[in-house]
C-alpha positions, 0 to 999 in steps of 0.5 A: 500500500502506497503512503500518501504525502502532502507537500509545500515546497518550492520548486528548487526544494522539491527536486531535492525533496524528491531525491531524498523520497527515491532513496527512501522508496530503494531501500524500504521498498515503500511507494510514495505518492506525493501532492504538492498543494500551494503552502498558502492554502494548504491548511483550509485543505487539510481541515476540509479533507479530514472530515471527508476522510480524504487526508493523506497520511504525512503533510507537511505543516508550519509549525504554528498549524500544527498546534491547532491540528493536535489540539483538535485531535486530528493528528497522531501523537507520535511513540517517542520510543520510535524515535529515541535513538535520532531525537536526542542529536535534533536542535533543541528549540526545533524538537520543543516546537514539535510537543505540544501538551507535552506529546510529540505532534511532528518532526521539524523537516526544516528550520528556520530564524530571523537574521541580521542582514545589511548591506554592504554597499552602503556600510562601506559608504558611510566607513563603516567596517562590512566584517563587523555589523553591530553586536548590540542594539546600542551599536545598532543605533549607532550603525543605524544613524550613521547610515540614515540619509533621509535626503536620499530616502535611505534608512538604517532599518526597515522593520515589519509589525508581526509577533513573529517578526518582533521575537527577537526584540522581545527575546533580547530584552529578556521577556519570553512574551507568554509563559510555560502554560502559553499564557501572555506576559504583556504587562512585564517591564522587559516587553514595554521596554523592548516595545519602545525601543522598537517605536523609537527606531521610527519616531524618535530617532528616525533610523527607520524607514517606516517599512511595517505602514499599509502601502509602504516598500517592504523590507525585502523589497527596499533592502534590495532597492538599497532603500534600507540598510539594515533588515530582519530576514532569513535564511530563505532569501540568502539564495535570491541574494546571491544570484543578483550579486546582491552585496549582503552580509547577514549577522546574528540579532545583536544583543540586549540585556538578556542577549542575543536570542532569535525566533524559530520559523519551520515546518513540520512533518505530521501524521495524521491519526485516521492513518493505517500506514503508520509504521511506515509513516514514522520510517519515513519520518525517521528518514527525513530527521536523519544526519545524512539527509538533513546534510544533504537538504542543507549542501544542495539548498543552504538551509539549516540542518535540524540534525546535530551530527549532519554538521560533520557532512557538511560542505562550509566551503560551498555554503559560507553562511551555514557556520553563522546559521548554525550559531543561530539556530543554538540562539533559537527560543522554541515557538509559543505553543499557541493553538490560537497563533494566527488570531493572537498575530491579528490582535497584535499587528492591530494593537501595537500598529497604532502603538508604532504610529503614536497614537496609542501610549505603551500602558494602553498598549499593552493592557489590550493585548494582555487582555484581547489575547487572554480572551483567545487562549481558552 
């Protein structure tokens, strides 16, 4: 019987995807049939091939769904046992995202982090040293004031407003933003401080560009345009970058009191529960979290392995920014583990966007996403 898989790749990842699929399908002798369904749709389609029974038996899922689906008992608590041998050599905020209520929901198939990144151009214009990008968020001001040129429309910083995106800020300032239970920590010194620090970048000081209003050039899109000179990006756009000979350089979120810290993005591997291929699900499973796969997913596309030992397989001279993700990934907080994530982003892109505008005080601020998001998490 074949072992049904749904998949979200792009293209360049699903060639690689399907290699490591053959290798698996030689030695196990298991036939896989594949689906590639688009990645922004594929949650409404895995909800509504559920109740008509027509799910498959592996999907591929950001992490954030994949709360959602265990909380409603759609997916297949996996047998730690099964797996005892390969989990312990997993990067740890990766494998903490994959529990949720203390069971093991999926496998990280792929990870990723929010990254420094800056160009150098315009580092090197301003006499700025392109090997060292600022380390903490005083220098970062610094950096960031010296390469705002408001005459020519260029700013140290383009920001985005999304939870996700502001982790890092959170992180670095020493607030984890919800506790162990996932209940919200909005009204907590370290959060208002951060948050204000991120509003400063852009009234006060005016190092930022204003890249997170409706109708402005994002980040991605006014990095490349050299209209900022410093961004939050991932791992994802080093490739674009590189084929345009894009003069880049990426650095680890600089540090705050608490440190440097990074938020976890990704996907996962689950399987779900009305399957009767699991045993053969879990193998494939296994296959995917394997040293020599993951090593060979991070060789061909430049992305983070999830799997400690796939480092000993990797090619550093190819892949010259794998050393600086690597060293990212250990700076890596595990997801909040939120069933509810994509409604508690809405609430906080609304509340904190008119915090990051001036027309709403820090105390207010705070005091309804404390109390909206307290709602949403039952």
């Amino acid at each position: 019987e074949e072992l049904s898989i749904w998949v979200s790749y792009n293209d360049e990842e699903f060639r690689v995807f399907s290699e490591i699929v053959k290798e698996f399908e030689n030695r196990e002798k298991i036939k896989l049939n594949i689906q590639r369904i688009p990645f922004e749709g594929m949650f409404e389609k895995i909800l509504t091939s559920v109740i008509g029974g027509q799910n498959p038996d592996i999907a591929r899922l950001d992490i954030a769904q994949v709360y959602l689906l265990a909380k409603k008992g759609i997916l297949l608590p996996l047998d730690t046992t099964h797996f005892k041998d390969i989990l312990k050599d997993i990067f740890e905020a990766p494998l903490k995202s994959s529990y949720y209520e203390g069971k093991l929901y999926g496998v990280p198939d792929q990870v990723t982090c929010i990254l420094l990144f800056y160009n150098k151009k315009l580092f090197k214009e301003k006499g700025l040293d392109t090997l060292k990008p600022p380390s903490s968020w005083d220098e970062f001001l610094i950096y960031a004031k010296k390469l705002t040129d408001e005459k020519r429309g260029i700013y140290g910083f383009g920001m985005r407003n999304t939870l996700w995106w502001d982790l890092p800020f959170f992180y670095t300032f020493g607030s984890e933003v919800f506790d162990e239970k996932g209940n919200p920590e909005f009204l907590d010194e370290k959060f208002k401080k951060a948050l204000n620090f991120k509003k400063d970048l852009y009234l006060k000081h005016k190092v930022e560009g204003g890249a997170f209003l409706e109708g402005s050039i994002n980040p991605d899109m006014g990095f490349i345009n050299g209209k900022y000179a410093m961004i939050f990006s991932g791992p994802w756009k080093i490739k674009a970058l590189q084929e345009i000979n894009f003069p880049f350089g990426i650095a680890l979120i600089p540090e705050g009191e608490a440190g440097s810290f990074t938020s976890l993005g990704g996907t996962q591997m689950v399987v779900f529960k009305n399957t009767k291929n699991s045993e053969r699900a879990i193998k494939f499973l296994k296959h995917i979290i394997s040293p020599e796969v993951q090593a060979k997913w991070a060789n061909a596309l430049g992305q983070i392995p999830v799997n400690k030992k796939a480092i000993n397989y990797i090619d550093f001279e190819k892949n010259k920014f794998m050393k600086i993700l690597i060293e990212a990934i250990k700076k890596t907080k595990p997801r909040p583990q939120i069933a509810e994530y994509p409604e508690v982003e809405r609430i906080y892109i609304q509340e904190v966007s008119l915090f990051l505008k001036g027309e709403r005080n820090i105390e207010e601020t705070v005091k309804n996403l404390q109390e909206r998001i307290q709602k949403v998490i039952k």
